[in-house]
C-alpha positions as CSV (number, residue, x, y, z in Angstrom):
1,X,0.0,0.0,0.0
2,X,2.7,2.2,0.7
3,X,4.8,1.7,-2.3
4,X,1.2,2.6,-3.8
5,X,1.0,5.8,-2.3
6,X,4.2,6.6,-2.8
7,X,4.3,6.0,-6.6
8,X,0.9,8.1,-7.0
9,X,2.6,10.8,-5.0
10,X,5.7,10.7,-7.4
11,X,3.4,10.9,-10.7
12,X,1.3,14.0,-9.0
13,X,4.3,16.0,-8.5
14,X,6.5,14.8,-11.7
15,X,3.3,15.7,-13.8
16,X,2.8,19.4,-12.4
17,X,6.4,20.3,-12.6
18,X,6.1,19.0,-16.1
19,X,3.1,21.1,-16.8
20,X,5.0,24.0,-14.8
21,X,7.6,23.9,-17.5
22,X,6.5,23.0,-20.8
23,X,3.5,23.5,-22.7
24,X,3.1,19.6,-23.6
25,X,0.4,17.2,-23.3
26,X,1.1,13.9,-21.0
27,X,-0.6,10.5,-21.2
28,X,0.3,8.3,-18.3
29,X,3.2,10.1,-17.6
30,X,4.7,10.5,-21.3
31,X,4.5,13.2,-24.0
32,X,2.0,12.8,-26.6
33,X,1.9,16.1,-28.1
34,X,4.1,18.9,-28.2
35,X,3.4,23.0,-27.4
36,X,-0.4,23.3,-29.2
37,X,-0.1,26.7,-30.0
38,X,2.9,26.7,-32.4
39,X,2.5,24.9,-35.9
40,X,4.8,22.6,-35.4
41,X,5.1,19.2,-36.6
42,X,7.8,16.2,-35.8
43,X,8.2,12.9,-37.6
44,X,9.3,10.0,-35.9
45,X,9.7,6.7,-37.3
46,X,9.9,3.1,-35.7
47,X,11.0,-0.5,-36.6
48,X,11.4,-3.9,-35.4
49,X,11.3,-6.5,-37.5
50,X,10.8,-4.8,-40.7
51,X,13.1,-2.1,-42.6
52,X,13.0,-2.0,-46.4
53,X,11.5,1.7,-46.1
54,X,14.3,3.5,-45.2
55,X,16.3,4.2,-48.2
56,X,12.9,5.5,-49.7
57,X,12.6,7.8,-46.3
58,X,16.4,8.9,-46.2
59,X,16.0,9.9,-49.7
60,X,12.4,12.1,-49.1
61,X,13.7,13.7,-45.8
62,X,17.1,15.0,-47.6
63,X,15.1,16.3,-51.0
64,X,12.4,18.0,-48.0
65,X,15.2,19.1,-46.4
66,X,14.0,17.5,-43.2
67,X,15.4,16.2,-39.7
68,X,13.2,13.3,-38.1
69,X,13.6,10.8,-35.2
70,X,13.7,7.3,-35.6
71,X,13.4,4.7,-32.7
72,X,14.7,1.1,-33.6
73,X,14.8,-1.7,-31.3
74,X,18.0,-3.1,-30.3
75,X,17.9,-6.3,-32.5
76,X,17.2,-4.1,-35.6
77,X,20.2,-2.1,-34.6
78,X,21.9,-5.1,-34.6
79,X,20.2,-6.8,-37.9
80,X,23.5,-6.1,-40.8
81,X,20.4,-5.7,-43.6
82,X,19.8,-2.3,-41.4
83,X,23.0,-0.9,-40.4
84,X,23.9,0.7,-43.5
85,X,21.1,3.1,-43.7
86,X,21.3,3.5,-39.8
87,X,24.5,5.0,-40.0
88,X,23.3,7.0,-43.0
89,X,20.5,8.5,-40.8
90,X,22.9,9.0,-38.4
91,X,25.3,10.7,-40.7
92,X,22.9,13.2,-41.9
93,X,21.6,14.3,-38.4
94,X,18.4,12.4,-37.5
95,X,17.7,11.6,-34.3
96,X,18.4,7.8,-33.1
97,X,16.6,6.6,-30.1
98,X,15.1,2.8,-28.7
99,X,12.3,1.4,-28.8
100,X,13.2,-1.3,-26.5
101,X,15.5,-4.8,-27.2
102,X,13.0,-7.4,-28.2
103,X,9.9,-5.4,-28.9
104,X,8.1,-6.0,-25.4
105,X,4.4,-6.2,-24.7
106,X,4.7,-4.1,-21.1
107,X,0.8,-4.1,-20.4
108,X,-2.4,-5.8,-20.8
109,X,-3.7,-4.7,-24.1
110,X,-7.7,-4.2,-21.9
111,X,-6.0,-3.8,-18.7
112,X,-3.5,-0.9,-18.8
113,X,-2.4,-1.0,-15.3
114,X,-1.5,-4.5,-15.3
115,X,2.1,-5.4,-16.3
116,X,3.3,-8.0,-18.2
117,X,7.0,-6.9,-17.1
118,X,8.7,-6.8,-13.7
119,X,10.9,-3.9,-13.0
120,X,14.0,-5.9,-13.5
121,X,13.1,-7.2,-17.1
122,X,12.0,-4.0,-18.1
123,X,15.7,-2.1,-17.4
124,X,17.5,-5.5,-18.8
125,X,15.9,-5.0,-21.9
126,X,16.0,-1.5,-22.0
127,X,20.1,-0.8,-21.3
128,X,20.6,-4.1,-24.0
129,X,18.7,-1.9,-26.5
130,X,20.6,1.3,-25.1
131,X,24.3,-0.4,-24.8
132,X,23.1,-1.8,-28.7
133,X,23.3,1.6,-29.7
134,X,26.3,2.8,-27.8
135,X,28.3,-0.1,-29.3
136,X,27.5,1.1,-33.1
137,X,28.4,4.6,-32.0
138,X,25.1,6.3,-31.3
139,X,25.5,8.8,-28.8
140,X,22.8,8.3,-26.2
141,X,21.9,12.1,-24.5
142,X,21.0,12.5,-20.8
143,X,17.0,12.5,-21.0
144,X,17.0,10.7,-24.3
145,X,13.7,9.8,-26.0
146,X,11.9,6.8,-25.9
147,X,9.2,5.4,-27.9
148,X,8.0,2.1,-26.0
149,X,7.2,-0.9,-27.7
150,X,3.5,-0.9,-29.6
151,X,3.2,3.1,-28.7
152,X,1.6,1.0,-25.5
153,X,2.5,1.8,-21.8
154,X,1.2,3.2,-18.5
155,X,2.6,5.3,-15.3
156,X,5.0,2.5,-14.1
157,X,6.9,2.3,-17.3
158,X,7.3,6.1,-17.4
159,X,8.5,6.0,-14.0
160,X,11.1,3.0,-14.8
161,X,11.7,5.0,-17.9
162,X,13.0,8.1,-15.7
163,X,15.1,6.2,-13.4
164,X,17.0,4.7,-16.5
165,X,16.9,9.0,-17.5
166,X,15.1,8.4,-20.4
167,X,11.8,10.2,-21.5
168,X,9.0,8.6,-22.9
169,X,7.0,10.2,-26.0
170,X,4.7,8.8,-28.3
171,X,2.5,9.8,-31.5
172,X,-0.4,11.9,-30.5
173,X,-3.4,10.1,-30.2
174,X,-5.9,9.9,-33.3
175,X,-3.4,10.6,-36.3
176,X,-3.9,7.6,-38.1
177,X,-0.5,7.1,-39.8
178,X,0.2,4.6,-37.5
179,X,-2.4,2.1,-39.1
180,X,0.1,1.9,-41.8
181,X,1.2,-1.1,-40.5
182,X,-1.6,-3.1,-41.4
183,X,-2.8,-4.8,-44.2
184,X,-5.4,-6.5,-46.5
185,X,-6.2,-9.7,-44.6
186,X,-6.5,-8.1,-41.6
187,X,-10.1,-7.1,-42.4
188,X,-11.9,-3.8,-41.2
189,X,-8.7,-3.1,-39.1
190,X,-7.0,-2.4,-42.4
191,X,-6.4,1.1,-43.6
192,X,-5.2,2.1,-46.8
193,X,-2.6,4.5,-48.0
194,X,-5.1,6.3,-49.7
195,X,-7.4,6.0,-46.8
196,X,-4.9,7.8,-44.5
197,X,-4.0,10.3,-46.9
198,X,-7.7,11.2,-47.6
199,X,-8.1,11.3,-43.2
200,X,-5.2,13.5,-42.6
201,X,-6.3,16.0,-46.1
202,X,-10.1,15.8,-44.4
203,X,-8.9,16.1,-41.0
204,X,-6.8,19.6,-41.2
205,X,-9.5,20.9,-43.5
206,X,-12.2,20.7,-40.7
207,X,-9.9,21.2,-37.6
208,X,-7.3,24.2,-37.9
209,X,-5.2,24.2,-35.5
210,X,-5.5,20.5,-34.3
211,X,-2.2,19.2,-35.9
212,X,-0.6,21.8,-34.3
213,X,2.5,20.6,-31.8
214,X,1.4,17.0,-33.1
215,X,3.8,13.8,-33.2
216,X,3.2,11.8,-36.3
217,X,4.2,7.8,-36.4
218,X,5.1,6.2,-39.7
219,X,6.9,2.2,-39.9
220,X,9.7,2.2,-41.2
221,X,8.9,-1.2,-42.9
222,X,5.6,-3.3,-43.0
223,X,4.7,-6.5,-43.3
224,X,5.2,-7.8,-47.1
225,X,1.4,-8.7,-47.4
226,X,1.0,-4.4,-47.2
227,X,1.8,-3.5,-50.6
228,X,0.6,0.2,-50.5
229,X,3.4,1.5,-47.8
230,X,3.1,5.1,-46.6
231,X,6.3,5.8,-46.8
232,X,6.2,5.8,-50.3
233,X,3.8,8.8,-50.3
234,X,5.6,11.0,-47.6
235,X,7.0,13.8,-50.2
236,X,3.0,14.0,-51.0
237,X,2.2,14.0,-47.1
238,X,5.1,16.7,-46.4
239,X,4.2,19.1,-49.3
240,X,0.7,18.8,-47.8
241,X,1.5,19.6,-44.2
242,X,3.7,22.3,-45.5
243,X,1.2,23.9,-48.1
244,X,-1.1,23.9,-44.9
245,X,1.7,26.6,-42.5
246,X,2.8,23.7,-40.9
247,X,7.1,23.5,-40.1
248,X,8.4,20.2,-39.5
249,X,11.1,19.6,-36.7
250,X,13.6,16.8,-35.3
251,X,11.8,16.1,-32.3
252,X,14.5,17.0,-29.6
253,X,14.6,20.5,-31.2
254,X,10.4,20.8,-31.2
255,X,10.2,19.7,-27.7
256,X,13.2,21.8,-26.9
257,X,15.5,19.1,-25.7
């Protein structure tokens, strides 16, 4: 009970001093959405198992002349088909950051607030994912972002998160780029290219304002049964966002980190 208290305590004051400084909106303890008065965008890609998107991203982000974040897992890190284009990010000044070793589930999908991870698993995975990146010479920053696992946590991994000094964001909720993992056989839950292209187009024309300070997730690879991949329209998405006032950012530098 006490440890209870305690931990609520700790997420009261963490989360007001958080509010006290920054402009950002929190879920369970992470950033979901940066200041929502500037027009302000940041990409951030992630990966795990699949890759094959990012020469065709690397290519788009230097013709846009943008910066972006990318959050691998430490097994794509290690995976040689990847490392080439890593480095490349690296090179060219994206932001690198984990997304855990071996892709954990750390919650019940219906039950938030129960953990499918103790403490101990969770920091053994992590620092293999962080010491992963260190060992390919990606400098990891005090506070460092950290996109978990599925975009799927609650207040004890952002409290582990900060004793291991890293901080948790993830995509704001209801952009549905994310969605672009999925594909054909996967029934209703599949959403199109086109689809998300048409919500995002309808979406800014009915709600000024709303993208504003927002975190947008696109896969770096999808499964091979999606053969419409987003990435492969992101100039058309950029142009868009651009044509629409909005300034995309490395996420570090729109969170002002």
């Amino acid at each position: 009970m006490l440890k209870i208290l305690l931990l609520l305590l700790w997420l009261f004051i963490s989360a007001a001093c958080e509010a006290q400084q920054k402009p950002f909106t929190y879920s369970h303890s992470a950033i979901i959405r940066g200041d929502s008065t500037k027009k302000e965008i940041a990409l951030v890609f992630t990966a795990d198992e699949f890759g094959e998107g990012l020469p065709a991203i690397r290519r788009t982000l230097h013709k846009q002349k943008i910066k972006a974040a990318f959050f691998f897992t430490g097994r794509f890190y290690r995976n040689k088909t990847f490392q080439k284009n890593i480095k490349q990010l690296n090179r060219e000044g994206h932001y690198l950051g984990p997304h855990s070793d071996q892709h954990l589930l750390y919650c019940d999908w219906k039950k938030r607030d129960s953990l499918l991870v103790t403490k101990d698993s969770f920091i053994t995975d992590i620092k293999q994912n962080i010491n992963t990146m260190k060992a390919h010479g990606f400098a990891v920053l005090p506070h460092h972002y950290f996109i978990p696992p599925f975009e799927w946590w609650n207040d004890s991994i952002a409290m582990w998160s900060k004793t291991q000094d890293l901080t948790l964001v993830s995509f704001t909720p209801g952009i549905r780029t994310n969605a672009d993992y999925t594909w054909p056989q996967m029934g209703t839950a599949y959403k199109s290219s086109e689809w998300i292209m048409n919500w995002i187009r309808e979406y800014i024309t009915n709600n000024p304002g709303k993208l504003n300070g927002a975190i947008i997730l696109i896969h770096a690879g999808t499964d091979p049964r999606r053969k419409d991949k987003l990435y492969n329209r992101m100039r058309e998405l950029i142009e868009y966002l651009k044509l629409n006032g909005y300034t995309l950012m490395r996420l570090d530098e729109m969170l002002g980190n």
